[in-house]
C-alpha positions as CSV (number, residue, x, y, z in Angstrom):
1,X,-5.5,-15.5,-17.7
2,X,-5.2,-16.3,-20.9
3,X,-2.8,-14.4,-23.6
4,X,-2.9,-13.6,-26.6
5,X,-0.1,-13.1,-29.0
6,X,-0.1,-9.2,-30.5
7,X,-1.3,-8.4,-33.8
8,X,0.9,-9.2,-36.9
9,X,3.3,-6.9,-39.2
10,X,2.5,-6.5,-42.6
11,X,5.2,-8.2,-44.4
12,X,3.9,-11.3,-41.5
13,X,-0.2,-12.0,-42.7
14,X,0.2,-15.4,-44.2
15,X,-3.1,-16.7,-42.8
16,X,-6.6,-15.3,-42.4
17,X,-6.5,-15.0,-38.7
18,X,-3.5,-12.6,-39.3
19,X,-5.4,-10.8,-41.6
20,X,-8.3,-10.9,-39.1
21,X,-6.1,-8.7,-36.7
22,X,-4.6,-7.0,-38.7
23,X,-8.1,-5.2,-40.2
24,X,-7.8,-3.9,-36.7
25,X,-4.9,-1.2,-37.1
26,X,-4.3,-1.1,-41.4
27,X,-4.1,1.6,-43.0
28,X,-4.9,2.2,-46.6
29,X,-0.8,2.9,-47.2
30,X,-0.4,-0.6,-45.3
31,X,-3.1,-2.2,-47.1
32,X,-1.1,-1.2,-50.2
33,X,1.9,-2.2,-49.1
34,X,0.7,-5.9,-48.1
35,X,-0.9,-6.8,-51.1
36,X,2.2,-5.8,-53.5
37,X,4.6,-7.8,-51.1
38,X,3.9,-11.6,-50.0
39,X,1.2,-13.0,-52.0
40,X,3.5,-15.8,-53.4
41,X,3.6,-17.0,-50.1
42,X,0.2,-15.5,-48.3
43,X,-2.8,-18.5,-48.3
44,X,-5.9,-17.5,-51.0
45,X,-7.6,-17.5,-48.1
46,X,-5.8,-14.7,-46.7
47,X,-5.1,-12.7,-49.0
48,X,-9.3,-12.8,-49.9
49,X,-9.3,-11.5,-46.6
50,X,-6.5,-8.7,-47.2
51,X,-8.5,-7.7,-50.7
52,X,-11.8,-7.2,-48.8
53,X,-10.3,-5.0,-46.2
54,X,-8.9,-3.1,-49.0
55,X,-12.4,-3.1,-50.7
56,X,-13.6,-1.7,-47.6
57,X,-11.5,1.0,-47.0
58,X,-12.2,2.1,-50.7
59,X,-16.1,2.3,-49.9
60,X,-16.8,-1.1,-52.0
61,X,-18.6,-2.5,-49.8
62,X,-20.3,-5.0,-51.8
63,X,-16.7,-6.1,-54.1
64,X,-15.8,-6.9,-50.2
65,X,-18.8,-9.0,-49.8
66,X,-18.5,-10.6,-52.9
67,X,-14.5,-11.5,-52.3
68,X,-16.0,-12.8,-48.8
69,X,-18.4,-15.1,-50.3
70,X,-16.0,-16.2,-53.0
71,X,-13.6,-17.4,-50.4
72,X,-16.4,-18.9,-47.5
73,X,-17.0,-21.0,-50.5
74,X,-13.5,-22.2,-51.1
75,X,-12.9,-22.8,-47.5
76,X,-13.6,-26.1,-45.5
77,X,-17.0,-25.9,-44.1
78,X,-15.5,-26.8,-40.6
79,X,-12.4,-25.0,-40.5
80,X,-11.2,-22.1,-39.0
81,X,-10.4,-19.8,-42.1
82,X,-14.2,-20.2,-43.1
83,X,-15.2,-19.0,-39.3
84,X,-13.0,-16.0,-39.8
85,X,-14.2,-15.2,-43.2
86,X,-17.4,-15.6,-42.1
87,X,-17.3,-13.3,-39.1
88,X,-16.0,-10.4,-41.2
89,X,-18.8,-10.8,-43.9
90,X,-21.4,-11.1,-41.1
91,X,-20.3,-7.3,-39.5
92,X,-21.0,-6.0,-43.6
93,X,-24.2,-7.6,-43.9
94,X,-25.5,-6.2,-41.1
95,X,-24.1,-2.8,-41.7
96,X,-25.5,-2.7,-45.3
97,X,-29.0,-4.5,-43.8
98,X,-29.0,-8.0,-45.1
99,X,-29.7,-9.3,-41.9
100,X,-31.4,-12.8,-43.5
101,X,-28.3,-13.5,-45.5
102,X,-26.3,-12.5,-42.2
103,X,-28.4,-14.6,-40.1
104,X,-28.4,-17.4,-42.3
105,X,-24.4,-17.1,-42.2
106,X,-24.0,-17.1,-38.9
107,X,-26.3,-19.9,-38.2
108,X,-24.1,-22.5,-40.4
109,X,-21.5,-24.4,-38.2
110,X,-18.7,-22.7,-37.1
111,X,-15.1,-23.3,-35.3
112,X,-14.5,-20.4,-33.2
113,X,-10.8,-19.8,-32.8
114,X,-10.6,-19.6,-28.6
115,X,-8.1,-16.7,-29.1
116,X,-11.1,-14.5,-30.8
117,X,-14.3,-16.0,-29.6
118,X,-15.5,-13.7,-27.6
119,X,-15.3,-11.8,-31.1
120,X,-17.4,-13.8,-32.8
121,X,-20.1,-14.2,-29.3
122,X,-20.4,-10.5,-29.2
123,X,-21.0,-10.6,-33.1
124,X,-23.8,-12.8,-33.0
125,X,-25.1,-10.4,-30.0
126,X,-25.3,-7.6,-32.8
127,X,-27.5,-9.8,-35.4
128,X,-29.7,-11.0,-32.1
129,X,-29.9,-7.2,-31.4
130,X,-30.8,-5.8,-35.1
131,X,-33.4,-8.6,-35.3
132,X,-35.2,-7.9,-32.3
133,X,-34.0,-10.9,-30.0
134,X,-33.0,-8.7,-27.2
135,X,-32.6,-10.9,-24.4
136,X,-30.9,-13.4,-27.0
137,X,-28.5,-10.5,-27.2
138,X,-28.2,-9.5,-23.8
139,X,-26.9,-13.1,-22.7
140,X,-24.3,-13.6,-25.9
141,X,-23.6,-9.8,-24.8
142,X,-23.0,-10.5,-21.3
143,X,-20.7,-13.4,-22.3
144,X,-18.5,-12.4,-24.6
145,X,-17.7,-9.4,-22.2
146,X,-16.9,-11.7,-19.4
147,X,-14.5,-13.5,-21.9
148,X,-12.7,-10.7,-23.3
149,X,-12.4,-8.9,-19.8
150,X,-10.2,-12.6,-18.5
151,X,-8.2,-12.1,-22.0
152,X,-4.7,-10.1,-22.0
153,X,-5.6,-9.1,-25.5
154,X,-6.5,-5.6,-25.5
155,X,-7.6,-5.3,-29.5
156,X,-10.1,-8.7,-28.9
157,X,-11.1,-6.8,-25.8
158,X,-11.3,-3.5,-27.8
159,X,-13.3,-5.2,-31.0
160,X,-15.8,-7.0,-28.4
161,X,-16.7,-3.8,-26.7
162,X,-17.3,-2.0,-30.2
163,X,-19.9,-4.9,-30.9
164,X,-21.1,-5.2,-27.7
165,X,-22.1,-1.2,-28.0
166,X,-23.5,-1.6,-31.7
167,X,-25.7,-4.1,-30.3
168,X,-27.0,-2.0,-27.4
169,X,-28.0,0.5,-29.6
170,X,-29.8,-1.7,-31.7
171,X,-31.2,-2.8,-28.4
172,X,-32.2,0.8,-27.8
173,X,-30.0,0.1,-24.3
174,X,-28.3,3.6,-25.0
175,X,-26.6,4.2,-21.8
176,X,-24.8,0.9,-21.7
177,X,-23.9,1.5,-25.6
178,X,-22.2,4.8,-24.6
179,X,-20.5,3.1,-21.4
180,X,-19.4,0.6,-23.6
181,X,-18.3,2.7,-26.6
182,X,-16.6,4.7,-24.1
183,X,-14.2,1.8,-22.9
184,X,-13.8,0.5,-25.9
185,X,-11.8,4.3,-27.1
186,X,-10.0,4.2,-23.8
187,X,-8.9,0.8,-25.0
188,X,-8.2,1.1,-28.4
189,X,-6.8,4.6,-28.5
190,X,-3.5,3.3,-27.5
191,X,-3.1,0.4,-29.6
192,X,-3.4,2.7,-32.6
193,X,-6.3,0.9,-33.9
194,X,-7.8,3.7,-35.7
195,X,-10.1,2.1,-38.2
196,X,-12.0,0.3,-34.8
197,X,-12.1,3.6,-33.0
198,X,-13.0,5.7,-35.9
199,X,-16.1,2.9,-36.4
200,X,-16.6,3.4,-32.1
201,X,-17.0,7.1,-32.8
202,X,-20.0,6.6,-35.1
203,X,-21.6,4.6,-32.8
204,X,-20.8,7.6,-29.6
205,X,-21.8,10.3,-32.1
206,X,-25.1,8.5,-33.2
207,X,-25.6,8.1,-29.6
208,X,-25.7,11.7,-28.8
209,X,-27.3,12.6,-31.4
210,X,-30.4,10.2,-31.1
211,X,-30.6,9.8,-27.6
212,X,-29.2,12.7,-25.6
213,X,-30.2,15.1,-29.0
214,X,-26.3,16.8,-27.4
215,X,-25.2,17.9,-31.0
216,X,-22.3,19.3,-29.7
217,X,-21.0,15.9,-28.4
218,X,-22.3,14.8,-31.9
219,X,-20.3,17.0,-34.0
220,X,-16.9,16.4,-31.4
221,X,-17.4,12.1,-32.3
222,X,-18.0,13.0,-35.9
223,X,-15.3,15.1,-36.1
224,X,-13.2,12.6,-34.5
225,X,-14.1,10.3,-36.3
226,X,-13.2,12.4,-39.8
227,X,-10.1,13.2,-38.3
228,X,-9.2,9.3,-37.9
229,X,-10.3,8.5,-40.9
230,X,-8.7,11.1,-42.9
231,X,-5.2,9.4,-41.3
232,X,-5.4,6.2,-42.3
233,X,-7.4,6.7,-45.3
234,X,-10.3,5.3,-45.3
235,X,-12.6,6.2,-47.5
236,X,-16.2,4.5,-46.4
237,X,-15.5,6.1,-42.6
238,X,-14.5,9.4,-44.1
239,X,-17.9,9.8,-46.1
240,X,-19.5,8.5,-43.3
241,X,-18.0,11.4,-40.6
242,X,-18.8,14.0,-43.6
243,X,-22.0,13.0,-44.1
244,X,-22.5,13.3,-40.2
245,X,-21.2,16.6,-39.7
246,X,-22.6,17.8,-42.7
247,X,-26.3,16.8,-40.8
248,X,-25.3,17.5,-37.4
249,X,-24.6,21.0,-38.8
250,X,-27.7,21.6,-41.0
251,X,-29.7,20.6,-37.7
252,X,-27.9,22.8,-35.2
253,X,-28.3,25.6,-38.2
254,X,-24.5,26.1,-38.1
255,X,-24.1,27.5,-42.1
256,X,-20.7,28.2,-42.3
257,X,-19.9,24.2,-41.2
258,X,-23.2,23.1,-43.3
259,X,-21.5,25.2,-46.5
260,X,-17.7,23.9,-45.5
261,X,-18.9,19.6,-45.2
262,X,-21.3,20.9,-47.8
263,X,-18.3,21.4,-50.1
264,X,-16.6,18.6,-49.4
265,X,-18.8,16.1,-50.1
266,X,-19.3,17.8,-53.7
267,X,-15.8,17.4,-54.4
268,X,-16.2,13.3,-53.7
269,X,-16.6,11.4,-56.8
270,X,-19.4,11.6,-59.2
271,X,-20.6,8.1,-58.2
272,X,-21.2,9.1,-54.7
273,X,-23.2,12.3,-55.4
274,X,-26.3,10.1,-56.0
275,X,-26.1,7.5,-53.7
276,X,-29.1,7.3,-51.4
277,X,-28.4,8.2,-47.8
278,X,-30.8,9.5,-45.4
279,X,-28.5,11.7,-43.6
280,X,-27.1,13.2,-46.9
281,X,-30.6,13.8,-48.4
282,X,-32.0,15.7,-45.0
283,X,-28.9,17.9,-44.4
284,X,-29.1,19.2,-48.1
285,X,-33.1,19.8,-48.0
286,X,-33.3,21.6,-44.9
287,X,-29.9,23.9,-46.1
288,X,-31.9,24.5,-49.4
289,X,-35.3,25.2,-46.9
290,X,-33.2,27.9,-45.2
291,X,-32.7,29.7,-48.5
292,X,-36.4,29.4,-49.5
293,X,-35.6,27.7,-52.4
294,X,-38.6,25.1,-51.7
295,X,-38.7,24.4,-55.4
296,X,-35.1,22.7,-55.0
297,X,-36.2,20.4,-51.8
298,X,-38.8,19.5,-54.0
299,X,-36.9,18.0,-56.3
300,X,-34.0,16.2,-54.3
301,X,-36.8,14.2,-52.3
302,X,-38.3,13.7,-55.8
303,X,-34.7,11.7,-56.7
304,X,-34.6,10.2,-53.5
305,X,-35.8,7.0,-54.0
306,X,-37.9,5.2,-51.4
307,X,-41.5,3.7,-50.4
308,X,-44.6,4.7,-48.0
309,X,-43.9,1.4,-46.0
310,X,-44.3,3.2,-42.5
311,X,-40.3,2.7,-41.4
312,X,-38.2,5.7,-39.8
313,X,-36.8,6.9,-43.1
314,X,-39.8,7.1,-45.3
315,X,-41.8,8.9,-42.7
316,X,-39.2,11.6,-42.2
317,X,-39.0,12.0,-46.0
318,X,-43.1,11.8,-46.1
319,X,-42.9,15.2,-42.9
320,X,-40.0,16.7,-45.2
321,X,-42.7,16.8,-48.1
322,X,-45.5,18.1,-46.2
323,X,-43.5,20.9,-45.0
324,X,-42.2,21.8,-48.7
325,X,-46.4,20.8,-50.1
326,X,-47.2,23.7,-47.4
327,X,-44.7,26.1,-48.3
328,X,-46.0,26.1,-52.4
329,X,-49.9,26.1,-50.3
330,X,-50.1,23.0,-52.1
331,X,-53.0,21.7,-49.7
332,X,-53.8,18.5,-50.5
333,X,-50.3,17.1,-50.6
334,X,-49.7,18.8,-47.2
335,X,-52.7,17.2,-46.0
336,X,-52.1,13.8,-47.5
337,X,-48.1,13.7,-46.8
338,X,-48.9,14.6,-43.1
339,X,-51.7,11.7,-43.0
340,X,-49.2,9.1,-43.5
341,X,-46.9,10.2,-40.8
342,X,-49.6,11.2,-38.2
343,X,-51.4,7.7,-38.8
344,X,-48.5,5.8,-37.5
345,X,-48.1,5.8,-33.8
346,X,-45.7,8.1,-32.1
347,X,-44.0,4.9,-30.3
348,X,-43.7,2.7,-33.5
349,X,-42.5,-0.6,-33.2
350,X,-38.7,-0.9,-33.1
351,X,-38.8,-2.1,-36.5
352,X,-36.0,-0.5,-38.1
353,X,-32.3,-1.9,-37.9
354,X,-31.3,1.4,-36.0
355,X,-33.7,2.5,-33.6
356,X,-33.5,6.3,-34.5
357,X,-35.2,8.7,-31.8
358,X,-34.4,11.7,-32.6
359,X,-35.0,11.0,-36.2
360,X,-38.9,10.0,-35.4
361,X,-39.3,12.9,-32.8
362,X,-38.1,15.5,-35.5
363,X,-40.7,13.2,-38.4
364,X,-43.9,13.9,-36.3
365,X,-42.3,17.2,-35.3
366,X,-42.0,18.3,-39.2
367,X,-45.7,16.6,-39.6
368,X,-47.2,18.5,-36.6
369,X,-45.3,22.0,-38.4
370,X,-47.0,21.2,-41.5
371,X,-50.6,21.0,-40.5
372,X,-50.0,24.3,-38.5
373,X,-48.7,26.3,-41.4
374,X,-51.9,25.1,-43.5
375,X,-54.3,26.0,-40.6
376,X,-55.0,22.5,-39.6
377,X,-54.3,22.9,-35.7
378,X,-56.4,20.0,-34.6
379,X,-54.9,17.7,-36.2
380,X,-51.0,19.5,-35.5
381,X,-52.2,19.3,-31.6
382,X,-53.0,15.5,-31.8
383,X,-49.7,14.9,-33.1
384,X,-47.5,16.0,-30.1
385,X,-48.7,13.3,-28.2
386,X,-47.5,13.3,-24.5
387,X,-44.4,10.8,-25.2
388,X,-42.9,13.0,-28.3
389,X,-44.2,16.0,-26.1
390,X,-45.2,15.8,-22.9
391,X,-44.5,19.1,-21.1
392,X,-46.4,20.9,-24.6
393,X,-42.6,22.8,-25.1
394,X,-42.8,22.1,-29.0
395,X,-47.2,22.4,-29.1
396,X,-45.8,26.4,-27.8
397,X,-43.1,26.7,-30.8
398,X,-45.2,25.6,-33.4
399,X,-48.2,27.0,-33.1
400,X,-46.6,30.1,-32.9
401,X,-46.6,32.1,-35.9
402,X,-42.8,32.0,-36.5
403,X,-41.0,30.0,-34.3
404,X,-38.4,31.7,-31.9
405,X,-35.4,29.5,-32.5
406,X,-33.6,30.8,-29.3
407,X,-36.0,28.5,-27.2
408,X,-35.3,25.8,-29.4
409,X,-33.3,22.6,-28.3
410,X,-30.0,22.6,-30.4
411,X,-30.6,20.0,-32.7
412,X,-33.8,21.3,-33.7
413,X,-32.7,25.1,-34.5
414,X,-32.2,23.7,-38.1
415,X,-35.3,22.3,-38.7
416,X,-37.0,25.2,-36.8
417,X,-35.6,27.7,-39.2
418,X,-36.7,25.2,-42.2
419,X,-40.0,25.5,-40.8
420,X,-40.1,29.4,-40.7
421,X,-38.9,29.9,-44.2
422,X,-41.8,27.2,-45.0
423,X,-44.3,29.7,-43.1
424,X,-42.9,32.9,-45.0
425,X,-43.0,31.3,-48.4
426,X,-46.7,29.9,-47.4
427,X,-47.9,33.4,-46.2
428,X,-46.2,34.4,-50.3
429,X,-48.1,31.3,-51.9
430,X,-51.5,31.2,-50.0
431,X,-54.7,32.5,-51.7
432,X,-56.3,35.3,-49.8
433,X,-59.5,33.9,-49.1
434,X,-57.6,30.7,-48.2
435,X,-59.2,28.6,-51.0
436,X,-58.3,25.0,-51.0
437,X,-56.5,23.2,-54.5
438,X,-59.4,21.6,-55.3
439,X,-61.6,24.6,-54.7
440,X,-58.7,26.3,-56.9
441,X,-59.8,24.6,-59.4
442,X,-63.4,24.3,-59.9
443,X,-62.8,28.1,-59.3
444,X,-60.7,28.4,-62.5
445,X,-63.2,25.9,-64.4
446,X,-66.4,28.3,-63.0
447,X,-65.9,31.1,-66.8
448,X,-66.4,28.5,-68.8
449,X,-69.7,28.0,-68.1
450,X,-69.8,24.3,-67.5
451,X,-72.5,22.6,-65.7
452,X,-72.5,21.2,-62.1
453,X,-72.5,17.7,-63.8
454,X,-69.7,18.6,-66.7
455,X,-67.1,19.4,-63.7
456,X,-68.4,16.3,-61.8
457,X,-67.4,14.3,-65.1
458,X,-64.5,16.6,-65.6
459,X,-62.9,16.2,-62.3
460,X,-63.9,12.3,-61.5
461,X,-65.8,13.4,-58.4
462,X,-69.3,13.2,-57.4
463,X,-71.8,16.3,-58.0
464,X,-72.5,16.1,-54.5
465,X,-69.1,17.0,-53.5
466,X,-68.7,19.9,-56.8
467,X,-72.1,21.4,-55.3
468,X,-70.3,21.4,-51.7
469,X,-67.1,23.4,-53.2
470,X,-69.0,25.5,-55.4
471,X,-71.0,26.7,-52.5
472,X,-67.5,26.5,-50.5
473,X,-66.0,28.8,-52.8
474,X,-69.2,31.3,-52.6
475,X,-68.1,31.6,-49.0
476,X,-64.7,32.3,-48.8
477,X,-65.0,34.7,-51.6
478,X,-68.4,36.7,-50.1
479,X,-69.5,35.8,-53.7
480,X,-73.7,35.4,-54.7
481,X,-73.6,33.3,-57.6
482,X,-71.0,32.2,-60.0
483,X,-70.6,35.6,-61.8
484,X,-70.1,37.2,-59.2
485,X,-67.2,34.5,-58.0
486,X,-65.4,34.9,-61.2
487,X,-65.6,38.9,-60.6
488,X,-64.1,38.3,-57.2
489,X,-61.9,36.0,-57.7
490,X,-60.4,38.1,-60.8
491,X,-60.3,41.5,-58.5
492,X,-58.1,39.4,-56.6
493,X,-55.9,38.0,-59.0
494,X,-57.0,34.6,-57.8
495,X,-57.5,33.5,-61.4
């Protein structure tokens, strides 16, 4: 068996594989502590390394990455200090979703240390994993456990099993990830490498949040994982756990936790308040949904920047808005934010980075709400297909005309109450003879006497289709001619 020496002290990180374990169990007070003692005699190359822990652990990611490349540049192309150097900036591409630049990295030639190979295996198994090679990341998977398992090294052992689970949730492998991320806590927990564990209880919360949907398991891991993070102070994992709590609560429809993690983030520095996160973004629309303040959760998707280009987080955002179009009886956006969900199949390519489950489940969920709350129930049945439903539990709840949130599985009660405040401000909103927006407004143009044509000009639509919703409106309003549709209408207080 082969053994490997323990990590080193802080007054001891002199060269970049020092520094290499020692990311393993720093602290940010030990962090501090190494960089004012010992650079007069600490290689550059090291002490990069030390800065862009330090970076890290103060949520600059990208300073890290940019002290990483500075320093892969100065290196020897075929020396060991470059592999190290490498290896860490590989694990932040990923993480931030560079995976070209990270697979273009990793594929350079590299001298891996035998003491931490299996390290560097089982990263290469997470870039095989996020880029859809999953029997390429199966095999370096399968290896570098193997190595580490013959090593008596138990934070190379600990660091390989925290890769090997990221991967097999990128793999969409879930119940090896949670095996694995299990292990790799027993392991760590007692070498006091918190920053590794705290980053192993992200992976175990997302876990049972997207797979089991368990969100009490999800809050315990997230909590965990604040609680880890709030020790050795590190600010990126700290946002992180708050952020997850803060959504793990807003799903669950716990408000006094939602309002506490709500607070807390506030209080985070201005720069953060605006930085786009998914997780950020739905726990504070679906709080602001719960207070019928639909006006609000227009606006922070409006700032929320992103593009219709099909992936897991723009159709979420895309069901968000036709839930908050329905709730204002803003047809025609419900109908055309729901189209772009629906039209995408239920079991989309595992496109994404992060293969989030419950995250699609809950988009074509939020979809399938929004064309029942606007009356569309044809196209709300074809949306819970048999794989997002398949024993018709949620085609019950939905259809319903408020859903009863006690039959609801926990990580939905959130959205489920979002949904019911949508209905109740929709009832408020909707015209009583159930007019569509576009019918809306040919009604309103109808007093000033224009012409069939004049609104075909007017509105850039054919006279065909103004004829259609003029005698549309006629309909719904039990009206003879246009007169007597004004009259109606204004009786009403349509117009």
């Amino acid at each position: 068996m082969q053994v490997s020496s323990p990590g080193p002290r802080v007054d001891d990180l002199n060269r970049v594989s020092d520094v290499y374990d020692f990311g393993l169990v720093a602290t940010a007070s030990s962090l501090r502590r190494a960089l004012a003692s010992g650079q007069s005699k600490r290689a550059p190359l090291a002490d990069i390394a030390l800065r862009s822990f330090a970076s890290t652990f103060g949520s600059d990611t990208q300073g890290a990455i940019s002290l990483l490349r500075r320093g892969i540049a100065k290196a020897a192309p075929d020396g060991e200090d470059g592999a190290y150097l490498r290896d860490i900036l590989a694990s932040l591409l990923i993480s931030t979703g560079e995976l070209d630049a990270a697979k273009q990295l990793l594929g350079e030639p590299t001298v891996a240390p035998a003491r931490h190979a299996p390290a560097f295996v089982a990263g290469r198994a997470v870039l095989e994993a996020a880029t859809g090679e999953r029997l390429r990341s199966r095999a370096l998977s399968k290896s570098a456990l193997s190595s580490a398992r013959g090593m008596d090294s138990p934070l190379t052992l600990g660091r390989v099993l925290q890769r090997c689970a990221v991967a097999c949730y990128y793999r969409g492998d879930y119940h090896d990830a949670r095996e694995l991320a299990l292990e790799a806590l027993h392991v760590l927990d007692p070498q006091a490498a918190y920053p590794l564990s705290s980053s192993t209880h992200s992976i175990a919360a997302a876990l049972a949040r997207e797979s089991s949907q368990d969100g009490t398991l999800a809050a315990v891991h997230f909590a965990r994982m604040l609680e880890l993070a709030d020790r050795i102070g590190h600010d990126a994992h700290q946002r992180h756990a708050l952020v997850g709590c803060f959504l793990v609560a807003a799903e669950t429809f716990d408000e006094p936790a939602w309002g506490r993690f709500r607070k807390r983030l506030a209080a985070r520095p201005e720069r953060e308040q605006h930085q786009e996160n998914l997780g950020l973004l739905l726990a504070e629309v679906l709080g602001l949904g719960w207070k019928g303040d639909f006006r609000a959760c227009d606006a922070a998707l409006t700032t929320y920047a992103t593009s219709n280009d099909g992936n897991a987080r723009s159709g979420v955002l895309n069901a968000l808005r036709a839930v908050t179009a329905a709730a204002h009886w803003d047809l025609d956006l419900a109908r055309a934010c729901s189209r772009l969900v629906l039209q995408r199949p239920a079991d989309g390519a595992r496109e994404d980075t992060v293969s989030l489950e419950w995250t699609r489940t809950c988009t074509r969920l939020l979809a399938a709400a929004a064309c029942f709350l606007i009356d569309d129930r044809v196209r709300g049945q074809r949306a819970l297909s048999a794989r997002i439903d398949p024993g018709q539990h949620y085609l019950a709840l939905l259809a319903a005309p408020s859903i009863d949130v006690s039959r609801c599985p926990e990580l939905f009660r959130g959205y489920a109450m979002f949904i019911n405040a949508a209905a109740e401000s929709a009832r408020a909103a909707r015209p009583q003879c159930r007019l569509t927006s576009a019918e809306l407004q040919i009604l309103r143009a109808l007093p000033n006497g224009s012409t069939i044509a004049e609104l075909a000009l007017e509105m850039n639509k054919s006279k065909s289709t103004v004829a259609r919703q003029v005698e549309s409106i006629y309909e719904k309003l039990g009206a003879h001619n246009r007169a007597h549709a004004v009259q109606v209408a204004r009786e009403r207080a349509i117009i």
